[in-house]
C-alpha beads as a LAMMPS data file, in Angstrom:
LAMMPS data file: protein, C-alpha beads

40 atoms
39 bonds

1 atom types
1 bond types

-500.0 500.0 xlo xhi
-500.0 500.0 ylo yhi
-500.0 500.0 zlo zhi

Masses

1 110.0

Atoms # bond

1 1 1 0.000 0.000 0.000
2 1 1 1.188 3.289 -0.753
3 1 1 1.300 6.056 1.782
4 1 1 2.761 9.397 1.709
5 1 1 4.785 10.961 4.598
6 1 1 6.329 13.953 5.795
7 1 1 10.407 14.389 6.515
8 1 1 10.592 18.103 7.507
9 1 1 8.962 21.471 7.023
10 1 1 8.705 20.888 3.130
11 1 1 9.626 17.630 2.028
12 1 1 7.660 14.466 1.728
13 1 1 8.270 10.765 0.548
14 1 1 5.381 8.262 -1.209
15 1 1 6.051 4.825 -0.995
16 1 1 5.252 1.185 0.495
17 1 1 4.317 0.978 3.700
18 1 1 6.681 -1.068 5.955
19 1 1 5.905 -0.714 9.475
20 1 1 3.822 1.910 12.063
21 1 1 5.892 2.415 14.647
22 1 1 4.272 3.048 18.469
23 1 1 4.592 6.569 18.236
24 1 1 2.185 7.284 15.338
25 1 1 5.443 7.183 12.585
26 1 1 5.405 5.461 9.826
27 1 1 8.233 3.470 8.016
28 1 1 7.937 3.770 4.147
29 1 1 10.299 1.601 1.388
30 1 1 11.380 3.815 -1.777
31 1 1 13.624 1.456 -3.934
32 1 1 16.513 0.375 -1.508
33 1 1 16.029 3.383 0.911
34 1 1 13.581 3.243 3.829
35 1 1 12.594 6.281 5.303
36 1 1 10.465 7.363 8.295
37 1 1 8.250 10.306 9.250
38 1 1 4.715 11.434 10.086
39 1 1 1.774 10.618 7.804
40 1 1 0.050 13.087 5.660

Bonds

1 1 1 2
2 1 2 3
3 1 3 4
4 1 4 5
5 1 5 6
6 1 6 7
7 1 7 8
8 1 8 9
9 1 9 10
10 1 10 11
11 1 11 12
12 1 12 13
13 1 13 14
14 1 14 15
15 1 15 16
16 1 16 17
17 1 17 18
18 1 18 19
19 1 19 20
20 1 20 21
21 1 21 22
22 1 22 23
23 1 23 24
24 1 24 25
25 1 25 26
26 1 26 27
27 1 27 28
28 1 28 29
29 1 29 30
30 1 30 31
31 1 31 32
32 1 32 33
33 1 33 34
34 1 34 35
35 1 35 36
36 1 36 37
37 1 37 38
38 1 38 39
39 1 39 40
């Protein structure tokens, strides 16, 4: 599933969702690169 999150004031990252983490984060794949952040 793809969900969108947010990195910093202005930048955001779509891809697959990997994990929600405790804290209300979310872990998305892009590629090789995994990022996490706060959903959209």
């Amino acid at each position: 599933m793809l969900k969108t999150i947010i990195l910093g004031s202005c930048v955001s990252v779509q891809g697959i969702l990997e994990q929600i983490l405790p804290d209300g984060r979310m872990i998305v794949r892009v590629g090789k690169r995994v990022y996490t952040g706060l959903p959209v």
